[in-house]
N, C-alpha and C positions, 0 to 999 in steps of 0.2 A: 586477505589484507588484514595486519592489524595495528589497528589505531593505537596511541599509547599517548597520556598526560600524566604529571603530577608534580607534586612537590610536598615538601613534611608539611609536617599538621601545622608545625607554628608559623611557617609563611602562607599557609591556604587558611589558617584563622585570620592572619593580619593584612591578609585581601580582600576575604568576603566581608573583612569592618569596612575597612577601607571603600570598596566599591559600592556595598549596601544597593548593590542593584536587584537581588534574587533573595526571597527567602529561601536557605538553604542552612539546613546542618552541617558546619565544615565536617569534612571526613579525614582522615588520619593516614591518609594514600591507599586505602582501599581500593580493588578495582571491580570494576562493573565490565562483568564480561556480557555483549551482545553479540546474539546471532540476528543479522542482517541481511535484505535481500542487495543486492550492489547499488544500482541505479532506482531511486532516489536515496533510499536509507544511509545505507552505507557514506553516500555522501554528505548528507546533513548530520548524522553521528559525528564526523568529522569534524563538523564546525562547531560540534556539542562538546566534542572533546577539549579544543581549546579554552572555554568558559569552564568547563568541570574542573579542569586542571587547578584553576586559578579558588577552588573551591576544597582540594584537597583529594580527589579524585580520582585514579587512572580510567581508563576507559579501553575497553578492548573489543574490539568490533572483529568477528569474523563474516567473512559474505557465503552467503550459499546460492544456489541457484532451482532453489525448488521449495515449498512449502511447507514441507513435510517437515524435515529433518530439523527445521530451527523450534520447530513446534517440540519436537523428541527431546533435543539437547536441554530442553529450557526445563523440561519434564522428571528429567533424569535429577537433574542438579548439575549440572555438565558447566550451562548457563544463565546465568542472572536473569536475563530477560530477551527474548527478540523482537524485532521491528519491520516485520513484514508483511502482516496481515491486515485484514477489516477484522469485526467485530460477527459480523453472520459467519463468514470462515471459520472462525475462532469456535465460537459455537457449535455449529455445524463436526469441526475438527473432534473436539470432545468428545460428543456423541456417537460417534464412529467409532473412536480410537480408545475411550475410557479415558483420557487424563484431565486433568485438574487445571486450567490454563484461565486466567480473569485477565480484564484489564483495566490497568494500571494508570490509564493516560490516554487522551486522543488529542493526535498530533495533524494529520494533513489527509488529503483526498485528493485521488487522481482521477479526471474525467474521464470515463470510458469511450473510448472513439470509434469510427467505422472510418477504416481506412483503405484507400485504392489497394485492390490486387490488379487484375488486370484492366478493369476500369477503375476510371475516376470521378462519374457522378451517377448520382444513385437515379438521376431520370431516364439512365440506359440501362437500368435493370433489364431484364428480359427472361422471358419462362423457361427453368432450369437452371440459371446461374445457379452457382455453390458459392455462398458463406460461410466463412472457419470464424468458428467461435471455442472459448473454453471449455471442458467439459467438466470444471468441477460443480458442486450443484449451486454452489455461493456465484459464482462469478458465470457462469450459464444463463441462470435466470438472468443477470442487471445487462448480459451483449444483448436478450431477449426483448428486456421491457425497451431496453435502444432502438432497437429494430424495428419494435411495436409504436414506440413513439415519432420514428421518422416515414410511420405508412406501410414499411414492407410486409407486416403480418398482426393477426390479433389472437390474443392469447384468451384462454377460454374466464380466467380470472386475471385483469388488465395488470391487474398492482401484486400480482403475485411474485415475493423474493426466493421463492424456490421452482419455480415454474423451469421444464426441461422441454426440447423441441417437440416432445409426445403432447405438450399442453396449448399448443398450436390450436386456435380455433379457426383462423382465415389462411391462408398460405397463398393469394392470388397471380404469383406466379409462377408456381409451384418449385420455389427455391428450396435446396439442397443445401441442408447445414453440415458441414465438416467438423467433424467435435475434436479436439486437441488439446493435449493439455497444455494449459495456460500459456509455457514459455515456447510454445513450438510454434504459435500459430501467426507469428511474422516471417517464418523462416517458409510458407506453403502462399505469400502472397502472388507469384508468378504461378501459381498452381490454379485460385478460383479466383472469382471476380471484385469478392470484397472477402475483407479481414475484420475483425470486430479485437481489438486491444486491450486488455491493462494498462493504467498508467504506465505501472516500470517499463512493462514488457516494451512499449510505444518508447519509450525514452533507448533503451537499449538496444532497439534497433533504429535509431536516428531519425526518431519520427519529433516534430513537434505538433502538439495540438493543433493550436494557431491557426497554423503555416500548412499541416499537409491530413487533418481530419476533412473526411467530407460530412462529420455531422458527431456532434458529442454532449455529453450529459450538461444542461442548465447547470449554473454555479447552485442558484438554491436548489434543485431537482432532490426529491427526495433520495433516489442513489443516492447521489452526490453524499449527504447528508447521514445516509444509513453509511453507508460504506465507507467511512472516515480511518483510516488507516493507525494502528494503537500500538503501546507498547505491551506487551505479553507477557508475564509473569506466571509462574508459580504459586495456586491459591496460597495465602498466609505471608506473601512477600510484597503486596503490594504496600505495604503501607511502613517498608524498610525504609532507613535514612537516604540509603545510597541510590535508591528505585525513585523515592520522591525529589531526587534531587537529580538523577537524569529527568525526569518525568518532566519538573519545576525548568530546568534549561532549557528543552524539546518544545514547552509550552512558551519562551520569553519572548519578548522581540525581536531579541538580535538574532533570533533563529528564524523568524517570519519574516524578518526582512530579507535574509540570505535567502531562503524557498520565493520571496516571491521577487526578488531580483535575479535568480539562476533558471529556473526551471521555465520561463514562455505560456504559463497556465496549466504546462501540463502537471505540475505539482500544487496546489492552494492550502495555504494553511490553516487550520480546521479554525474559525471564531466560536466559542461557544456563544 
């Protein structure tokens, strides 16, 4: 999918006077290409696009469906910035991979859930059930400290953000973790007994928090809080006209109202 705004320089100057709603550098129809995960990003980009325009702007959102590769394009110079990560990811990414990735902006967090696979409350657990969780080491650890928080296991370090099922200190009924990456592990919920989510991933397969978690991360919960979902840049770009001025919209109201009038809580927009 790609999104697309703008208009010339001298009606995107004689709007940003005009509205005086956003500090923002008008821009001269520049575009700001993003790599985007679909569900939520891609969608709020979109109602980002409509204000940028009005700013001098285009906006170009493409979606991908995996982690990686928005991280590569952004690395390359391919793209301006993605919108699909946390901030330990990011991190974590780097160090693996060798690239150069900062960020730019934090925008929103998605509660991490535990969702019915073939049951649907966690007081029917039973010895040997299997839980699918993610396996990368960022989003592994926070299904983990979840898990740990609603009774079903204890971890040998409680508050550890990288902790993997090897760091399992209680296991009491001796469940069976399914490791999967990230976007697979709604599509194995007829397979084990409970699911452990991403926001997106939970969004994209037609989950709402609300309505069909059996148990999800506290709004203040440190997750919640560490794991606040950012714009991704290219070290040395973050403090571009065009970066601060998605960064500046992503950050406004009228983008917090739209997230928290869309999304059911499964999206929240990050308060600093």
């Amino acid at each position: 999918m790609v999104i697309e705004g703008g208009r010339d320089a001298a009606e995107a100057d004689t709007s940003a006077t005009e509205t005086g709603k956003l500090d923002i550098t008008p821009g001269n129809g520049e575009t700001i290409k993003v790599a985007a995960s679909p569900i939520p990003h891609a969608e709020i980009l979109a109602k980002a696009a409509d204000i940028l325009k009005d700013y001098g702007y285009d906006l170009e959102v493409t979606e991908f469906d995996d982690y990686v590769q928005p991280n590569l394009v952004v690395e390359s110079g391919e793209f301006d910035a993605n919108y699909v990560e946390h901030l330990p990811y990011l991190k974590s990414f780097n160090k693996e991979q060798g690239t150069h990735l900062v960020d730019a902006g934090d925008i929103h967090y998605e509660p991490f859930g535990i969702y019915p696979g073939t049951k649907s409350k966690l007081e029917d657990v039973a010895d040997g059930d299997r839980i699918a969780i993610p396996n990368d080491t960022t989003n592994e650890a926070r299904a983990l400290l979840l898990l740990q928080d609603n009774g079903l296991i204890k971890l040998k370090d409680e508050t550890s953000l990288t902790a993997t099922v090897n760091d399992i200190a209680e296991n009491p009924h001796n469940l069976e973790f399914v490791e999967l990456e990230a976007a697979q592990v709604a599509r194995v919920v007829n397979e084990v007994q409970y699911v452990v989510l991403n926001g997106n991933y939970a969004l994209e397969a037609g989950y709402s928090v609300g309505k069909d978690a059996i148990a999800y991360e506290a709004n203040d919960s440190i997750a919640a809080k560490t794991y606040v979902n950012i714009i991704a840049v290219e070290k040395g770009n973050e403090n571009s006209d065009k970066i601060k001025a998605l960064v500046t919209v992503l950050r406004s109201d009228e983008i917090k109202k739209f997230i928290d009038d869309t999304y059911d809580g499964a999206v929240i927009f990050y308060e600093k």
